[in-house]
Structure formats: structure tokens, C-alpha cells
LOZAKOL-161676 format. One line per field, with one value per residue (C-alpha): residue number from 1; residue in one letter; x, y, z. Coordinates in steps of 0.02 Angstrom, whole numbers, plus 50000, padded with zeros to 5 digits. Each point is the difference from the previous one (the first is absolute). Layout:
// LOZAKOL-161676
num = c(NUM ...)
residuo = c(A ...)
X = c(X ...)
Y = c(Y ...)
Z = c(Z ...)
This chain:
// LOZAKOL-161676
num = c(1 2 3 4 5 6 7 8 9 10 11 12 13 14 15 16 17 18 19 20 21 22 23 24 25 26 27 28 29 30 31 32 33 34 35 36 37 38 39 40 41 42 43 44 45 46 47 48 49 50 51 52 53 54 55 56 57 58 59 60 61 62 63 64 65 66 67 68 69 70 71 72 73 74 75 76 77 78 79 80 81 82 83 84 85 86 87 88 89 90 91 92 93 94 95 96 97 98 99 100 101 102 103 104 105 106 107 108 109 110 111 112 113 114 115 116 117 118 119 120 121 122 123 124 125 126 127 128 129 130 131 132 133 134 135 136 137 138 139 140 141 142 143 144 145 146 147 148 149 150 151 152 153 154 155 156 157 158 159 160 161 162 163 164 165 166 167 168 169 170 171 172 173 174 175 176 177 178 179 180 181 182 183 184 185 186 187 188 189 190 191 192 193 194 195 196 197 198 199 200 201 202 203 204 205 206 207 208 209 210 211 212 213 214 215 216 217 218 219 220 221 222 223 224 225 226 227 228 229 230 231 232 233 234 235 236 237 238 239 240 241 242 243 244 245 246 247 248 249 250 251 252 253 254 255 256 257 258 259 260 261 262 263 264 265 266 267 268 269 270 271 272 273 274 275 276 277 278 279 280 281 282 283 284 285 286 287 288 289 290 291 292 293 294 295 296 297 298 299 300 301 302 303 304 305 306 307 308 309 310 311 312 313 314 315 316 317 318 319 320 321 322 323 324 325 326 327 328 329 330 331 332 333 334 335 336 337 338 339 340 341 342 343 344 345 346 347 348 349 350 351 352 353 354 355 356 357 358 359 360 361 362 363 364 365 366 367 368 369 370 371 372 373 374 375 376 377 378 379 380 381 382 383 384 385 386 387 388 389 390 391 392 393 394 395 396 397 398 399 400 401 402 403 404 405 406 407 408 409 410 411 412 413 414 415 416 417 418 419 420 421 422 423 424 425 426 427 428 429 430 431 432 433 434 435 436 437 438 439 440 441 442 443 444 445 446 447 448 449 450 451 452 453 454 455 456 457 458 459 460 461 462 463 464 465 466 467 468 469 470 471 472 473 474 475 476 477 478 479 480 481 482 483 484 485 486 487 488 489 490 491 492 493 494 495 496 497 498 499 500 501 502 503 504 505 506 507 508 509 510 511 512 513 514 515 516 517 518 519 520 521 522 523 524 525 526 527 528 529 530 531 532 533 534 535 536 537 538 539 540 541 542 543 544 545 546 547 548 549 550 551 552 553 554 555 556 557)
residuo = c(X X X X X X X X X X X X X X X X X X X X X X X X X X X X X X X X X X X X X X X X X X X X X X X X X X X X X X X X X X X X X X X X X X X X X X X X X X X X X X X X X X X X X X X X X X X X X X X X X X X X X X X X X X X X X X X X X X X X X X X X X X X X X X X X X X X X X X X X X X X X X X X X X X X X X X X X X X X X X X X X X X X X X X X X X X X X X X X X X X X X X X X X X X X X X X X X X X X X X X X X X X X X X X X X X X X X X X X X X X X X X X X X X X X X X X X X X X X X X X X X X X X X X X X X X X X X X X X X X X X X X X X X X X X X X X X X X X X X X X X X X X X X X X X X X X X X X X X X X X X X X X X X X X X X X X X X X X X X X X X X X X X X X X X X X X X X X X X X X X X X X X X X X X X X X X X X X X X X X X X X X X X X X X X X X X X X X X X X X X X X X X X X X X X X X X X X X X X X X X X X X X X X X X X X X X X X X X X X X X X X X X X X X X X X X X X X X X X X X X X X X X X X X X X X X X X X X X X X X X X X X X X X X X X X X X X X X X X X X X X X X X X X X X X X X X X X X X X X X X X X X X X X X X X X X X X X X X X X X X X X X X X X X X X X X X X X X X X X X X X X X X X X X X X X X X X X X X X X X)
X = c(50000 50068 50040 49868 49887 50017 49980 49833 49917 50085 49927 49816 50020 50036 49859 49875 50017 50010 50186 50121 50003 50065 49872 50005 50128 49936 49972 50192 49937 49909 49866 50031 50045 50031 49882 49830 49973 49901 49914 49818 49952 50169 49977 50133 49876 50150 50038 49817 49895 49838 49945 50062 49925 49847 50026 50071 49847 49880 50091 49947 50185 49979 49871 49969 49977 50162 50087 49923 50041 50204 50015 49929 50106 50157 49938 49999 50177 50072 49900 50105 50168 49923 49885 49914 49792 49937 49815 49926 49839 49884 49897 50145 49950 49814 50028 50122 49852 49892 50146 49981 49830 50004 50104 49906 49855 50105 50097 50163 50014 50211 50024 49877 50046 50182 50059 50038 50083 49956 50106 49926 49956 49878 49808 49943 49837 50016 50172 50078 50079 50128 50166 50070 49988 49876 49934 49870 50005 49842 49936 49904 49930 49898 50101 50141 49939 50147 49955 49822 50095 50108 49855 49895 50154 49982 50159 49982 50075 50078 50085 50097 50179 50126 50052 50105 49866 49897 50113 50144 49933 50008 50187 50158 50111 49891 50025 49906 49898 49980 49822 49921 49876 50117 50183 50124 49993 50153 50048 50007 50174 50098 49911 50094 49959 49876 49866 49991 49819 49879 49912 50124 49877 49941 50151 50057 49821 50038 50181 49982 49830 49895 49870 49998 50018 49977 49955 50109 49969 50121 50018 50194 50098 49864 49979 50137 50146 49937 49928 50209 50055 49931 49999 49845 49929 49876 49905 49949 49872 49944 49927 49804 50007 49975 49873 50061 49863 49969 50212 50070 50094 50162 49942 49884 50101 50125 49931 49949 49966 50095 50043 50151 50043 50128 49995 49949 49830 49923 50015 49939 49818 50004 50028 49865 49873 50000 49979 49825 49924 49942 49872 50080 50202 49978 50185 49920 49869 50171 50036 49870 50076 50149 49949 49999 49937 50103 50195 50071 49980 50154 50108 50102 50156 50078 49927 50198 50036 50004 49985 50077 50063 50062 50130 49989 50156 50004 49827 50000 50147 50182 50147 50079 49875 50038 50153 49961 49797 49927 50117 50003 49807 49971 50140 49898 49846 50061 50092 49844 49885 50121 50001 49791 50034 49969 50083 50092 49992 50143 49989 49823 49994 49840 49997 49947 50016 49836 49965 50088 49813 49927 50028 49922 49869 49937 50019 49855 49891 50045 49918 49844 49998 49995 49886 49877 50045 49966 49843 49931 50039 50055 49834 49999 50103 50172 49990 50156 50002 49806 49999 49927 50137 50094 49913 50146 50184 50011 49888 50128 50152 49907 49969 50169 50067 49876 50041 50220 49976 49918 50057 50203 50123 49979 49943 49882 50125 49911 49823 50042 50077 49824 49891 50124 49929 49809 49967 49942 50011 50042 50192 49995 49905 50142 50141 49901 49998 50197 50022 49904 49983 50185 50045 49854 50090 50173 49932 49900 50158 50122 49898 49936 50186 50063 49871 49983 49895 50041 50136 50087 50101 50044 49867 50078 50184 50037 49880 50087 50004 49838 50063 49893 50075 49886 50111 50072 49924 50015 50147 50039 50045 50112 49881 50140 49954 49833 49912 49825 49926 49815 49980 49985 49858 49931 49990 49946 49863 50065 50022 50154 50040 50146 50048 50140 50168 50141 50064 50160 50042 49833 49886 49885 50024 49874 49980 49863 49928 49917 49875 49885 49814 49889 50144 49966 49996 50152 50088 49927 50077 50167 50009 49925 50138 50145 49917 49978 50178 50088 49905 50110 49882 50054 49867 50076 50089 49948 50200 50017 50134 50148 50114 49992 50074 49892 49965 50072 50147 49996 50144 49926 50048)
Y = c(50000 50175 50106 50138 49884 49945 50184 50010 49838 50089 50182 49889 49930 50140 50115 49877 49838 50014 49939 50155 50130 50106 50041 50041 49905 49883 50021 49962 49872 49817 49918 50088 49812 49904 49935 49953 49797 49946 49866 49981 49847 49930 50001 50105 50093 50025 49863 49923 49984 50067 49816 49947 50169 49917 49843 50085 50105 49840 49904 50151 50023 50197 50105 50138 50126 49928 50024 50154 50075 49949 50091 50147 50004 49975 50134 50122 49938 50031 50098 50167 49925 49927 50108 49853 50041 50130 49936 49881 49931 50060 49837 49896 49936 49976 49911 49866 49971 49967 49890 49892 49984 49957 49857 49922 50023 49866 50126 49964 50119 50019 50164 49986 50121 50033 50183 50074 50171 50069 50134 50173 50011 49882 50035 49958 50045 50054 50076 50145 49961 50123 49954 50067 50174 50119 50052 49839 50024 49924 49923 49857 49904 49826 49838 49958 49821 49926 50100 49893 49853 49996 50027 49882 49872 50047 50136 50112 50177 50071 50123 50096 50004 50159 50009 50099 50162 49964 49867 50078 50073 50183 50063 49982 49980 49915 49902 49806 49988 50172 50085 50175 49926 49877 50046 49862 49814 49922 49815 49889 49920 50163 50140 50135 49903 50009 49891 49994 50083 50024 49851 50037 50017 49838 49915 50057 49956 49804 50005 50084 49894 50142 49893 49808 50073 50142 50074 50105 50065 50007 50094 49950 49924 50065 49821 49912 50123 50047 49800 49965 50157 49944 49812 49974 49870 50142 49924 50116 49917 49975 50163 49993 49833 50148 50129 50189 50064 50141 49976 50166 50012 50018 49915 49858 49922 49946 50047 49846 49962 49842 49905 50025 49885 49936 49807 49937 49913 50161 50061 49880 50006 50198 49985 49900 50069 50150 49933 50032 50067 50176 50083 50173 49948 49906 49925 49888 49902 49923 49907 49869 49834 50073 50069 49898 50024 49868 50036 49879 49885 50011 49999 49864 49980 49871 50142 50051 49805 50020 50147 50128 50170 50132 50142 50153 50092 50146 50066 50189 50031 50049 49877 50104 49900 49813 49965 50068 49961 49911 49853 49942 49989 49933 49864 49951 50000 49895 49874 50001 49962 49868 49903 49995 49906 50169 50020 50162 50089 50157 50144 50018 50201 50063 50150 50156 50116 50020 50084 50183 50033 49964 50151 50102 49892 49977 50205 50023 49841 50073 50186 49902 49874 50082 50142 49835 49941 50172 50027 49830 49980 50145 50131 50135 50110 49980 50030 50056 50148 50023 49997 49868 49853 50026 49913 50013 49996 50184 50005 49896 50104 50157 49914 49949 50196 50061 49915 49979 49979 49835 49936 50051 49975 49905 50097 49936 49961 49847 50066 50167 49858 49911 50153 50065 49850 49986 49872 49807 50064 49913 50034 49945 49843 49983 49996 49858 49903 50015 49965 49846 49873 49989 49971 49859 49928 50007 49916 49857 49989 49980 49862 49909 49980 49959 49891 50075 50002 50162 50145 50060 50163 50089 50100 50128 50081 50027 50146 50187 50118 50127 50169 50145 50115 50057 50028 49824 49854 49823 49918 50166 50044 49847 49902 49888 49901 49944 49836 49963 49877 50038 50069 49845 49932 50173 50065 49812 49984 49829 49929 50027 49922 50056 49886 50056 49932 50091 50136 50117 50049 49971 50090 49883 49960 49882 49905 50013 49882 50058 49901 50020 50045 49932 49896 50014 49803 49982 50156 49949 49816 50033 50152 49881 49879 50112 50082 49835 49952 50152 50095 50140 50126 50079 50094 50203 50057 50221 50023 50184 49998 49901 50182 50115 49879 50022 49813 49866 49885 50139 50161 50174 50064)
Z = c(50000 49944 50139 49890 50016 50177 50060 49906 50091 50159 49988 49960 50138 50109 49942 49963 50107 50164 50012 50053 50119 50139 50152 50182 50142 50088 50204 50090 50120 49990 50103 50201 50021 49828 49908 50058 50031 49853 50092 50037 50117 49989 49815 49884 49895 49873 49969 49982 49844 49969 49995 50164 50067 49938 50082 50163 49999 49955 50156 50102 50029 49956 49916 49902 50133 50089 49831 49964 50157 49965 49854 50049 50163 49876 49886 50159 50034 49836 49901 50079 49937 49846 49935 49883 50057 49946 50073 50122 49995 50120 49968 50029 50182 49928 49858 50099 50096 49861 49919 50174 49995 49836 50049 50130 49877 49879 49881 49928 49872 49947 50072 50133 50158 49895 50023 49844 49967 49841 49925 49996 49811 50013 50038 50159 50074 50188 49985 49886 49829 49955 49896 50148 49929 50105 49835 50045 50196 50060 49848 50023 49849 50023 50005 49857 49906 50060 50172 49991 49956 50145 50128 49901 50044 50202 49984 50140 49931 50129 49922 49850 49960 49973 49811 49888 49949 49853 49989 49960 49839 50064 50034 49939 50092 50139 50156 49990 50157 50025 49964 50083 50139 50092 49939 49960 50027 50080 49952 50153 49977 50016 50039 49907 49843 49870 49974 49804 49939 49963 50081 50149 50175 49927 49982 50175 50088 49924 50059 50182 50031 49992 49922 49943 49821 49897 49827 49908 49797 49866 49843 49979 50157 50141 50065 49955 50056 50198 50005 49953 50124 50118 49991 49955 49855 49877 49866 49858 49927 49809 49936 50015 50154 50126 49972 49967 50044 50139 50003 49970 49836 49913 49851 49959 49878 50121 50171 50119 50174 50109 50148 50106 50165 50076 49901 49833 50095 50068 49832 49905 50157 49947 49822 49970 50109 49903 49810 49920 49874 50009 49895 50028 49940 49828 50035 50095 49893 49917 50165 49954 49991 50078 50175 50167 50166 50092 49927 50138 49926 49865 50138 49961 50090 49865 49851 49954 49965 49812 49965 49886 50081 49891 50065 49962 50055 49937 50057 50035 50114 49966 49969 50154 50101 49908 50118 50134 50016 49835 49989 50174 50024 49830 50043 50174 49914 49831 50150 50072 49854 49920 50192 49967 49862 49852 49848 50003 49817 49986 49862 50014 50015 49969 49839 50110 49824 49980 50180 49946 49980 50148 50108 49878 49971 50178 50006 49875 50090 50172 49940 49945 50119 50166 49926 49989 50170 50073 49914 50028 50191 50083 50027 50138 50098 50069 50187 50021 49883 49962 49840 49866 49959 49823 49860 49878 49994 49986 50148 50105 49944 50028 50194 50001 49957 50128 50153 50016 50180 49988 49837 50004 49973 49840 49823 49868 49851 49985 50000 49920 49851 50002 49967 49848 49905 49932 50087 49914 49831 49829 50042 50181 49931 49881 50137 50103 49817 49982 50182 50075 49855 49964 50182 50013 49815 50085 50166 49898 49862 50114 50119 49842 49919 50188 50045 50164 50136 50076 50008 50128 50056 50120 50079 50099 50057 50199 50067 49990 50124 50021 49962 50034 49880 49865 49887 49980 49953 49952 50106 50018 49823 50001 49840 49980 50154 49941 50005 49921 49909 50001 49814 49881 50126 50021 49826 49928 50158 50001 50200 50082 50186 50122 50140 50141 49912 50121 50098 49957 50176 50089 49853 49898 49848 49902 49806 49862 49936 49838 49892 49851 50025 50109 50063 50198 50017 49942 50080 50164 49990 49944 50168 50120 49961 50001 50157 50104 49929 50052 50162 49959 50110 50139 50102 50033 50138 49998 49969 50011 49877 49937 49961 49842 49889 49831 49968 50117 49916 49829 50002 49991 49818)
């Protein structure tokens, strides 16, 4: 790849994908006396599965008030060093109850009295939905579909997660984790680092057992980079298996909502408690013959015995990083898959040409998009200023110019980009053509002549420093140092899973596994062998920091 070329997947990726940033430092001390004991009933609730929560709760070992009632303690406890909730329920406590009575009553729905943190871009009746931007402070539109679909499946809500504002399709530079109402999101493992974005309070409530499990969105890397920050596993599902609907937007052609949790099983309960097909997002009506409500069952701890896994090496990081980062992890993980019995397939690098055209694609779907959004689901007044809430994207920059004080210190290059455009117009429909079917021909080429099963990368470099400075932005200015692999998954809408894979000096690092559409199934299987054959995951310590160096194990330029 052409140094050129690698800067313009990098600068994408900074403006447009949640990936880069500077933002606020993170509090100087930890827990007042380390970590808080993640047991409940002599039961490690980190290390436990939403399906032995079931049977715990079924034994009438715990319940959903008893589990309820521990995350909401640890949200008190770190939610002032983390910063990852923006809102909790104030149904919580009531709907645990219901969830137990429920129980007695013979229910055993799959998510039945599971606390789930949603993140705060997603519609949610009985608390705000706001992009994290006070522009939508207050704002309260009816249940999500995938919102419904959770409750539906006996989730108990019990709150919404910190992101990166709008995100991260406002500023550049920005800061991932940071938005106006709550400030920035610290990642649990070192305090002083950053979370990855823009899915980052969700990614943080999974990790620091905030909640059992969480839901992030993605438009390119939103899932999958804070799920591998932070040690997570983040699926990004199939484009059109999760509704978009009452999700606000970036862009519908590559936007989607998914799971994030601490192990390949508690995502596969949330990812398929959410799938249906909604009357108000088209998308979905192609999941037919594709969809499932029960995904645990493709996890097959013998799936990698056979199999064909492609490397892609080159993904969308710098060669400074191969030595010191890349090869290392990819050499665990290739050990690791050849011990399960795979077939390990080199010099499978996935064509990223095609993608010089997304950025400004998803700035003429982004002015069009959210303009929709806004006028379909946000009605009323803003409380906080008293005036009606925007309805365009000139309204929100105009919101944005008018009130510094709570929306600093970031600007709106990204927005201001977004409203020079007309919008979905014959040329913006034009960019999507040149952009997504060639990376979908690349992914299915390159599989097809391979005969593989799945892809994998890299997903993520070691977490950066949070730097509050303005001015600065992604690793600091420092572009050379970094690691993504989101965009040949993102820009396809093809599934892409990350799963923990290692740690460069105590800071998570995980692997992708990328596969062609509606390939969940298979995704699934092939993580929930290399997870069960590797436990690489660590739960965090709240290390204040580990010094100033810019990444662990890699020399400052």
C-alpha cells in the first residue's frame, strides 16, 4: 500500500469513523480501594455467561433485582472515573421486579432480567436520546425496534452509554469518548487512555461490568475498535440483521447497530435477540432466510478444525507498527488457529481502493440522513435552552455556533463539510456506486479464489493517551501509529467479529474475524473456538496510568 494512499484511508478514518482523537485526562486516582469485587452470591459476575445467569437465576441462586442492584452500585463506583453512562434507568429497580415475577410465573425468555446498557444514539422511551450533544438534551422518542426487541427478549434497560458526539461525525480534530453532556469516557485498563469511539461508554460499560452487555453502533470501526480497546468481543452485524431504525444516523448505507460483551456467548444471546424484520428500515426485509433468534447455537468449539483463514496483513495501519505490534499478535493468533486444527491462508489482503470515496459519500447521506432522523423523531423543545430542537444540519451547526460553553472545545469541520454538499443527490448516489460494490467484489473474490472461511486482521493498536488539547488530534498528530481494520466489513456491510487476542503492556488488543454476508454462523463458530482455546481476557485493573510513553513497546517518532 502506497504511503499516498495509506494517509487517505487514515484522514477517513479520523474524520469520519470514530477511530482517532485527543480529549480530556482522565481522573489521577483509581477505585479509593482497587477495584470493586465483581462477585454477587459468591458468583464472579465477569466471568459468567448470560446463560448461566439464567440458570443461576432459575436455581434461585440470584435474581434480577440482586443483579440489578450490583450494577447499579458499580456504576456509582465508577461511573466518576469512567465517565461511560450518560443515563440510568429510573425503571431499572421496577422492571427487575417484573423480570422476577415473570420467572416464578414460568418465563425463560434469553435476556430475561439481563441488564443491558444501550448506547445513547439509540431510542429509548423513558430516558433522553441525545448523540451526546445537548443540541437533543431531553429528547425522548418511543422505543428503537431493536429497543422493542430487547425488552420483548426480558432485557431490563438500565441505562445509556457515553459515546463519541454524533458519533464522531462532527469535529476534526476530535477526542473518541468525548461528547458535550457527560465529557470524556476513560478506558478501564489505564485510565489516562482512550477508549477507541464512537461506541466507547459501551465498550467500557461491557469491560468494567457496568452491565452484563451492551450495544454500541457502527458506521466504520464504532464497535469493533472500543470492543478490541477495551477487551471486549463486538460483533457488527450484516447490514439490514439489526434494525436502523429510531438509531441516530451517519448514513444508512453503512450504519448498523451491535452487541458488545465481555465473551463470544453473550454476544451471540444479544445478537440474536435483536434481529427482525421492521416495517420502518427496508434493510431488514433481506434478513429473511438469513436472521436467527437463538445465535448460540453456532458456537462450536471444534468450528476452526478445517477451516480456511485468510490474513490480511496489511489492513489499515503503518508498516512502523508490523514489528513492533502487527506481527506478534498475528503470530499468537495464526499459532493459535493452526493448534485448532485451521488452515492458515497468507497474502490474502483485502483491495481497500475503492474506499477513497467513502468519506465523501457518507458526508452527503449524513446531511440527508439526520435531517430525516430529526424530523421523524425528535419534536418539541429543548429544556435546556428553550428553544425548538434543530430539524436540519444547518440547524445543529447553527446550535453548535450558539452555545461554545457547552459544546467546546471541538469545531464543526465535519458537519460544516456535510452541509457544503446537496445532500443524496445523483452525484452523492454516484460515490456510494464506486464505493461499496467493489469492496463487497474484493471481499467475495478474494474468499472464493482462497476458499476461505473467514479473514482475519488486526483489529486495533495499544490505546493512546487522552489529550485535552484541541488543537491536536488523532494519536496526537502522530497518524503513523494507527491500527484499524474496520473498513472492508464496514463499507461491504458484510459481518465482522473481534475477540480479545493480546495485550502490549497491559492494553487490549483483539483480532477480526471478517466474513461475507449474512455470515454470523460461521463468524460466531470460528470466535467461540479461538475464544475457548485461548481465554486471553483479563478483567481491568482502573490503572491510573502506565507514564507518557505514546504507545507501549512502539518509539515516539
Amino acid at each position: 500500500m502506497s504511503s499516498a494512499f495509506r494517509r487517505v484511508l487514515v484522514l477517513a478514518a479520523l474524520f469520519a469513523l470514530s477511530l482517532v482523537v485527543t480529549g480530556a485526562a482522565a481522573p489521577a486516582g483509581g477505585p479509593p480501594s482497587g477495584p470493586p469485587n465483581t462477585k454477587l452470591a459468591g458468583v464472579d459476575i465477569d466471568a459468567t455467561t448470560i446463560p448461566q445467569l439464567q440458570s443461576l437465576m432459575n436455581d434461585h441462586r440470584i435474581n434480577a433485582v440482586d443483579l440489578t442492584n450490583f450494577y447499579l452500585r458499580r456504576i456509582r463506583q465508577l461511573n466518576p472515573l469512567l465517565d461511560a453512562v450518560i443515563t440510568v434507568s429510573p425503571t431499572a429497580l421496577a422492571d427487575a421486579r417484573a423480570a422476577d415475577a415473570a420467572r416464578r410465573d414460568g418465563d425463560h425468555r434469553p435476556l430475561l432480567g439481563m441488564p443491558i446498557i444501550l448506547k445513547d444514539n439509540v431510542d429509548t422511551s423513558g430516558m433522553p436520546t441525545t448523540a451526546g450533544s445537548w443540541a437533543l438534551a431531553g429528547s425522548t422518542p418511543a422505543d428503537a425496534f431493536i429497543a422493542k426487541q430487547l425488552k420483548a427478549a426480558g432485557a431490563i434497560l438500565i441505562g445509556k452509554a457515553n459515546l463519541s458526539e454524533w458519533a464522531n461525525f462532527r469535529s476534526g480534530p476530535s477526542s473518541s469518548g468525548w461528547s458535550g453532556i457527560p465529557g470524556q469516557t476513560n478506558m478501564p485498563y489505564v485510565l489516562d487512555r482512550n477508549p477507541c469511539g464512537s461506541s466507547s461508554g459501551s465498550g467500557v460499560s461491557a469491560a468494567a461490568d457496568l452491565a452484563v452487555a451492551a450495544v454500541g453502533t457502527e458506521t466504520d470501526g464504532s464497535i469493533v475498535c472500543p470492543s478490541g480497546a477495551n477487551g471486549d468481543v463486538g460483533i457488527k452485524p450484516t447490514l439490514g440483521l439489526w434494525s436502523r431504525a429510531g438509531v441516530v444516523p451517519i448514513s444508512a448505507e453503512q450504519d448498523t447497530a451491535g452487541p458488545i460483551a465481555r465473551n463470544v456467548t453473550d454476544a451471540a444471546v444479544l445478537l440474536g435477540a435483536a434481529t427482525g424484520v421492521d416495517p420502518r428500515d427496508a434493510a431488514t426485509s433481506a434478513q429473511a432466510g438469513h436472521a436467527f433468534t437463538d445465535y448460540t447455537r453456532f458456537l462450536n468449539d471444534n468450528a476452526l478444525r478445517g477451516a480456511r483463514i485468510g490474513v490480511w496483513r496489511a489492513g489499515t495501519y503503518d508498516p512502523a507498527l508490523v514489528g513492533s505490534v502487527v506481527d506478534p499478535i498475528l503470530a499468537n493468533v495464526t499459532s493459535a488457529l493452526r493448534a485448532q486444527g485451521a488452515t492458515v491462508v497468507e497474502g490474502t489482503d483485502i483491495d481497500l481502493s475503492a474506499t477513497a470515496n467513502e468519506f465523501p459519500a457518507l458526508l452527503c447521506e449524513f446531511k440527508s440522513d439526520i435531517a430525516t432522523y430529526l424530523h421523524t423523531y425528535v419534536h418539541g423543545t429543548n429544556p435546556v435552552t428553550g428553544a425548538p430542537y434543530p430539524q436540519t444540519l444547518a440547524d445543529l451547526i447553527a446550535f453548535d455556533h450558539a452555545h461554545p460553553n457547552l459544546e467546546g472545545p471541538w469545531n464543526d469541520a465535519v458537519f460544516d463539510a456535510g452541509q457544503a454538499t446537496n445532500g443524496r443527490d445523483a452525484a452523492c448516489t454516484a460515490l456510494r456506486a464506486a464505493t461499496t460494490p467493489p469492496v463487497q467484489a474484493a471481499i467475495d473474490g478474494l474468499m472464493a479464489a482462497n476458499h476461505l472461511d473467514a479473514i482475519i486482521a488486526l483489529t486495533n493498536g495499544p490505546a493512546w493517551p487522552t489529550n485535552d488539547n484541541p488543537n491536536e488530534g488523532d494519536l496526537n498528530g502522530h497518524f503513523e501509529y494507527f491500527v484499524g481494520s474496520s473498513t472492508a466489513a464496514a463499507v461491504s456491510g458484510y459481518p465482522d467479529i473481534t475477540v480479545p487476542a493480546g495485550y502490549d503492556q497491559g492494553l487490549p488488543l483483539g483480532i477480526t474475524f471478517i466474513g461475507r454476508r449474512w455470515a454470523e454462523p460461521k463468524l460466531l463458530g470460528l470466535a467461540y473456538d479461538y475464544e475457548q482455546a485461548t481465554h486471553v481476557r483479563v478483567p481491568p485493573q482502573f490503572i491510573p496510568t502506565i507514564g507518557d510513553a505514546l504507545f507501549p513497546g512502539v518509539p515516539n517518532p
